[in-house]
N, C-alpha and C positions, 0 to 999 in steps of 0.2 A: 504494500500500500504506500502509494507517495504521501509523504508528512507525515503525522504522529497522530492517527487515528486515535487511538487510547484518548489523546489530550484531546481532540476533537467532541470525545462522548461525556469525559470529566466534568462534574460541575464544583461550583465554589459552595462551602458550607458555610454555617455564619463568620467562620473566624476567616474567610476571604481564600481560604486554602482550598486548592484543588483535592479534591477528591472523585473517587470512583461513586458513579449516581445508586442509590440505594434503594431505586426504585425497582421492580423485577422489569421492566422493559429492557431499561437502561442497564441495568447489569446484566443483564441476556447479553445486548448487545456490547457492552465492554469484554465480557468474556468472550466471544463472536471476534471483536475486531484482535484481540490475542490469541486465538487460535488461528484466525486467518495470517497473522503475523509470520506466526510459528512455520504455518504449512508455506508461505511465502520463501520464506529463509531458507527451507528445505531444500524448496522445487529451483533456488537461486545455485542452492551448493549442488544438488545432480545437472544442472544445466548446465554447469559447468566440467563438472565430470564427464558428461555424455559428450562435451565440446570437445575434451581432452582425450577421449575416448575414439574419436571418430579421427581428430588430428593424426595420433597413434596408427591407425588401422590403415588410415593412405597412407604413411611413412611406410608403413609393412609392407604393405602393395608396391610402394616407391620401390624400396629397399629391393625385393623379391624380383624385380620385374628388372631394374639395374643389373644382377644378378643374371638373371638369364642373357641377359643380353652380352655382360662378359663372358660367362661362359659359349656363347654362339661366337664371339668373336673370339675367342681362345680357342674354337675348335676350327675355325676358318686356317688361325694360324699354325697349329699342328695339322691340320690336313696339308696345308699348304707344303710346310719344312719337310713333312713325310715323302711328298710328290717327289721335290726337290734332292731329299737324300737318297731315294732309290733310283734316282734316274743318275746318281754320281757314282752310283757303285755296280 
């Protein structure tokens, strides 16, 4: 939630101090915007795990595919030297 819902649903009691409303609506919903908080915070730290997760998984793909490719070109040049040393001898 952008801003600070909590302080948004708080009301001031006589002594001018914010407080949580003690009414059940209002505390319904103070408890409401801290659980929505929570699950907020949550779905921010897997969204970012899944970011880091996905970065990961094409580096893999990167990495693996890199990989093949020197090995096709490491056998171009051993087929190649092989050509080459059987026709010297």
């Amino acid at each position: 939630m952008s801003g600070n819902t909590k302080e948004k649903i708080a009301v001031r009691n006589n002594a001018g101090k914010k407080t949580p409303a003690a009414t059940a609506p209002m505390a319904n919903a103070y408890a409401n915007a801290t659980v929505l908080e929570k699950i907020e915070n949550l779905a921010a730290t897997f969204r970012g795990r899944y970011v880091a997760t996905e970065l990961s998984a094409k580096l893999d793909r990167y990495v693996a595919t890199e990989h093949i490719h020197g090995l096709v070109e490491l056998g171009r040049y051993v087929a190649t030297e092989h050509v080459h040393s059987s026709v010297g001898t």
